[in-house]
C-alpha positions, 0 to 999 in steps of 0.5 A, spaced: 456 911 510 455 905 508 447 902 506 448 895 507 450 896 515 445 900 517 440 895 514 443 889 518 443 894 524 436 895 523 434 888 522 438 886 528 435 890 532 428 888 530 430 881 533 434 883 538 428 887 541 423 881 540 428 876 544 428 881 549 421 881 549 421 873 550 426 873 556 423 880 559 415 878 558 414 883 563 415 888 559 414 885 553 410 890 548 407 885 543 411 882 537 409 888 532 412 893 538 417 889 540 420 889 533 419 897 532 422 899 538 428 894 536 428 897 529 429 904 532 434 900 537 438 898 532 439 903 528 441 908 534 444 903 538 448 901 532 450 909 530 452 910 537 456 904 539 459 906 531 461 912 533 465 910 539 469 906 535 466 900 538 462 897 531 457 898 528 458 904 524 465 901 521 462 900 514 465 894 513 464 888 509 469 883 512 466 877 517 468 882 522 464 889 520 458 884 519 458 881 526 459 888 529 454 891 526 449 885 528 451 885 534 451 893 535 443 893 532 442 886 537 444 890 543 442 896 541 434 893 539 434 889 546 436 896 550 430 901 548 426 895 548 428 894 556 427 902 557 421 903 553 418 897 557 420 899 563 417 906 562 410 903 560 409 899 566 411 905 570 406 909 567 401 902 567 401 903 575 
């Protein structure tokens, strides 16, 4: 596996997790969190969605691995974002 796609995932799931802290504030953790949650987002989101055949894991440096692999680490920083959130507020009640 290729280095350079697992660290655009991992920054692309950093911001990914900060967006979706921006437009779900209720489960926003903090921007320090929200990167965090993202980052690990990222990287699992990017793995699996690689190993699907869907991107992500491709390893490719053409315009297109680079945009899947941004995409998968993005989609997959939002996602544990929203369920960690989810799982915070719960406990919260």
């Amino acid at each position: 596996m290729d280095l350079l796609p697992l660290i655009i995932q991992l920054i692309s799931g950093a911001v990914g997790g900060n967006l979706a802290g921006g437009i779900l504030k209720n489960f926003s953790l903090g921007t320090l969190w929200n990167s965090v949650v993202g980052i690990l987002g990222g990287g699992i989101g990017g793995q699996l969605l690689g190993m699907l055949g869907l991107g992500g894991g491709g390893g490719g440096m053409d315009l297109a691995g680079i945009l899947s692999s941004v995409a998968a680490g993005g989609a997959g920083g939002g996602v544990l974002l929203g369920i960690v959130g989810m799982i915070k507020k719960a406990m919260g009640k």
